[in-house]
N, C-alpha and C positions, 0 to 999 in steps of 0.2 A: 207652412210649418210641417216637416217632418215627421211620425207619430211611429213608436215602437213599442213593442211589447219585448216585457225582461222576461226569458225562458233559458237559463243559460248563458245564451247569447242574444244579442236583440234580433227582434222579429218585426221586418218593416211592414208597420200597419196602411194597405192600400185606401187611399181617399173612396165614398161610393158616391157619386155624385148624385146629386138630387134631378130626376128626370122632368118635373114639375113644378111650378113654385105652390102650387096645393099641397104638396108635400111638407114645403117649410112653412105656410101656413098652418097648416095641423096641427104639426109636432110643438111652432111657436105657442101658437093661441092655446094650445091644452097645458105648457107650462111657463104661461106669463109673469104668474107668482115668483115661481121659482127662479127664473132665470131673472129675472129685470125688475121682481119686488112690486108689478104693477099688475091691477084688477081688470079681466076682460068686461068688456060692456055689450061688443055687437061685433058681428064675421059680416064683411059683403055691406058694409052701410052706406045706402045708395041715395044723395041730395042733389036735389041740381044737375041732374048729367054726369056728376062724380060719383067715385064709388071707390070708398075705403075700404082698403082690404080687413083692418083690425083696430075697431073704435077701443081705445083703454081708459081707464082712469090712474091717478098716482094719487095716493092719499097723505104722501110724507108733503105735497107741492098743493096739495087740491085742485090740478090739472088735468085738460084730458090730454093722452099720448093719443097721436094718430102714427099707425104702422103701415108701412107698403111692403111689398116683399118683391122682388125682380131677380131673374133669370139672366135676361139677358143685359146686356151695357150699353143699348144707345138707350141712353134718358138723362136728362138735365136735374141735377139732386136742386138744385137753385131754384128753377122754376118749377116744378112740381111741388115741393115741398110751402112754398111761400102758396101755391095755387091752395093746397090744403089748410093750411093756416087762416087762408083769408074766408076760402069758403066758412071756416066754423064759426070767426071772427062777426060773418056776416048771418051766421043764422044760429047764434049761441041757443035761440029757445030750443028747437029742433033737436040739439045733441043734449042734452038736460032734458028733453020728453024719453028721449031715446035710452037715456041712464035711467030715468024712472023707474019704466015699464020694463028696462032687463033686468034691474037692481032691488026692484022692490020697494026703493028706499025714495024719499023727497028731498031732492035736490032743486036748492034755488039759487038762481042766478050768481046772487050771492056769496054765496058760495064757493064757489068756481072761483082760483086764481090765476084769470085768463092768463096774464102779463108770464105765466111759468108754462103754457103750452107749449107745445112741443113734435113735433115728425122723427119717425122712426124709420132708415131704410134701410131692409135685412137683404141679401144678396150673396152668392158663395163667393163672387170677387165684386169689385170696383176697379174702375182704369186710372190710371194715373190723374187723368184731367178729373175726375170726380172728387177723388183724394185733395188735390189742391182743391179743387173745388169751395171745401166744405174749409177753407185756411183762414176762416175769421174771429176775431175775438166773440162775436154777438149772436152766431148765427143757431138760430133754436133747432135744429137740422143735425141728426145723427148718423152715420154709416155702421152699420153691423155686420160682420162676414159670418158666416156660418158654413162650418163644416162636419160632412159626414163619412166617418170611415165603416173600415167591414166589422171591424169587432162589436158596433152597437154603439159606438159614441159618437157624441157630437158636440160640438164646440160652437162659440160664440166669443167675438172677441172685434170689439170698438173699435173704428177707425181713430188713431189720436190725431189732434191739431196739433202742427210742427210750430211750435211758437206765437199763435197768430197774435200779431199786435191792432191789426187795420181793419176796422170797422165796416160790415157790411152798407151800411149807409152810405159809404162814399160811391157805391158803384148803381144806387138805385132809386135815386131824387126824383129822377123823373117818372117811374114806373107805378102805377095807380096800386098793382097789388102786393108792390111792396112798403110803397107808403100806410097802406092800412094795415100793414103787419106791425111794422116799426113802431108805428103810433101807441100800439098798445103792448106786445109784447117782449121783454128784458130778457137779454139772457146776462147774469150775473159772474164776474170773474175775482178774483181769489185778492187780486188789487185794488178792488172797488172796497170789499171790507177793511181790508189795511188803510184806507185811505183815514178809517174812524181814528185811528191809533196813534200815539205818540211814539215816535221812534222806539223808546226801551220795550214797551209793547210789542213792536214789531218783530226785535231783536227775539225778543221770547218766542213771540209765534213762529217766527223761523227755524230755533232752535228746536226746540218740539214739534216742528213738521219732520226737520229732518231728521229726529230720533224714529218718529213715525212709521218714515216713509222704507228705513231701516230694517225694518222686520220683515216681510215680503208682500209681494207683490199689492201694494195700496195703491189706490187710484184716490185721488184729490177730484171733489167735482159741489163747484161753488150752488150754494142755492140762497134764495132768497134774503131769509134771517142770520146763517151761518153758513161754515164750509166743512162738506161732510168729505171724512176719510172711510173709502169703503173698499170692501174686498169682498167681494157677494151682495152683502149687508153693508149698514151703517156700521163703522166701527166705534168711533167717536167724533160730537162736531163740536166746533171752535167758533163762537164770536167773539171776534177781536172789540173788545170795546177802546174807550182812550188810554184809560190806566189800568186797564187788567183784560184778564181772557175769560171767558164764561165755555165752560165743558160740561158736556153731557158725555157719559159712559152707556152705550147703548147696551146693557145688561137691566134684566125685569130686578122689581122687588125681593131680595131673599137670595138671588143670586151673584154677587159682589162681596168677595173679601177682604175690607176694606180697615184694615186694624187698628192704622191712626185716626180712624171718623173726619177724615177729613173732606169728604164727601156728603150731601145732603138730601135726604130722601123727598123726590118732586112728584111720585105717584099719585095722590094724590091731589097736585096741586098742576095751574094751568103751567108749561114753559114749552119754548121752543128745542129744537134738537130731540133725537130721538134715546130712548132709554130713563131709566127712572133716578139714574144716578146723575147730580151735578156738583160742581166745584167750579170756585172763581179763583183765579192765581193771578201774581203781579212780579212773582221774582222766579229764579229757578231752582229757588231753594230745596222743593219739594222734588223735581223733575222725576230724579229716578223712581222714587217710588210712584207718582204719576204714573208713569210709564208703565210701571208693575202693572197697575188698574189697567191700564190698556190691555195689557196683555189678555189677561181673562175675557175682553171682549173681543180679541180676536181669535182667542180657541173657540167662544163659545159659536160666532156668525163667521167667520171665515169659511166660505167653499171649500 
């Protein structure tokens, strides 16, 4: 991707390449929050003859993210990332001792929802065969590129899956550490919720993605309970139930103007989905003004 600066005329901003992957280590690990919404745990966490570049946690999934960072292109995203997956799998106590004593905080087993873990691989390119690689509906396996130019920025930007319909299982029956992955961790797609819903349901969530998806650049990324629309942040999420949609407005208490009260304050009350605003709908009668609500959560967490 191209990168210019407006002076007049545009000014082509040169890429500065990263000499090191310590480099993007650093810069990663010192803005985890920021950039990916997830908490550091541990740099260099070394089990078993492995050694994770960047132990995280996710508090929206209650999952740990494991991060690698790579340089260079010969490495298999399939088998290393399952290799990390299976190690945690196999010594859950070990990464929960390891969040303790960095976090302060008590964490048990419990806790932890293994089945949402996850590998993160950040790199300034991927080859083609990686990119397909990673082309399955289920696979808990990320691609991140990351780029640096001269003017002081730097970019981060997903590898997307081109359609995938076909299940990483079909290619790993026989393999002992992907069998122990599979067993236990899901990765959730946007279809699997739809599948709760009665067609007019569906119709609607369609409709309202696509008013959504409309506004700019939102990313769709299914989780467990619901399916969050994000653009940095949580924008708003959707569980599709059989006869209606359940929405959360990711805006705090106090900040939502919300005229027709058609929205209900869950602050203090337990729900899923992130933000304190929610709303059940079942027609589209409301949409637009729906929509308005949205808007205010995307000025307010939108990058």
């Amino acid at each position: 991707m191209a990168l210019f600066k407006i002076d007049k005329k545009f000014e082509y901003i040169k890429e500065k390449p990263f000499k090191l992957e310590k480099e993007i280590q650093q810069l990663t690990e010192q803005n985890l929050k920021l950039i990916f919404g997830i908490d550091f745990v541990k740099s260099e966490f070394a089990l078993n003859n492995f050694r994770i570049d960047t132990l995280a946690f996710d508090y929206e999934s209650n999952s740990f993210v494991i991060i690698e960072y790579k340089r260079d292109k010969n490495f298999s995203v399939i088998d290393q990332g399952y290799a990390y997956l299976s190690l945690m799998l196999n010594n859950k106590a070990d990464f929960i001792l390891e969040y303790n004593e960095k976090q302060g905080k008590l964490l048990k087993r419990a806790d932890v929802d293994w089945s949402q873990s996850r590998v993160m691989f950040i790199s300034p390119a991927f080859t083609n065969y990686q990119r397909e690689a990673i082309n399955f509906k289920d696979l808990p396996i990320e691609l991140w590129e990351v780029k640096r130019f001269e003017n002081g920025t730097i970019s981060y930007d997903q590898i997307q899956k081109a359609g995938a319909q076909e299940s990483i299982k079909t290619i790993s029956k026989t393999d002992e550490t992907f069998e122990t992955v599979a067993k236990e961790i899901v990765v959730y797609s946007e279809q699997e919720h739809l599948d709760n819903a009665n067609d007019e349901i569906v119709e609607l969530y369609q409709k309202l993605k696509g008013a959504i998806l409309n506004f700019d650049n939102i990313e769709i990324k299914p989780k467990k309970k619901y399916i969050s629309f994000v653009s940095g942040k949580n924008i708003v999420d959707i569980h599709p139930q059989k006869k209606s949609l359940k929405i959360w407005i990711n805006l705090s208490k106090g900040e939502l103007d919300d005229s027709k009260n058609i929205t209900r304050d869950v602050s203090a009350t337990g729900h899923w989905g992130n933000g304190d605003y929610e709303l059940q709908i079942d027609s589209d009668e409301d949409l637009e003004y729906i929509l308005s609500l949205i808007k205010q959560s995307i000025r307010k967490n939108k990058k």
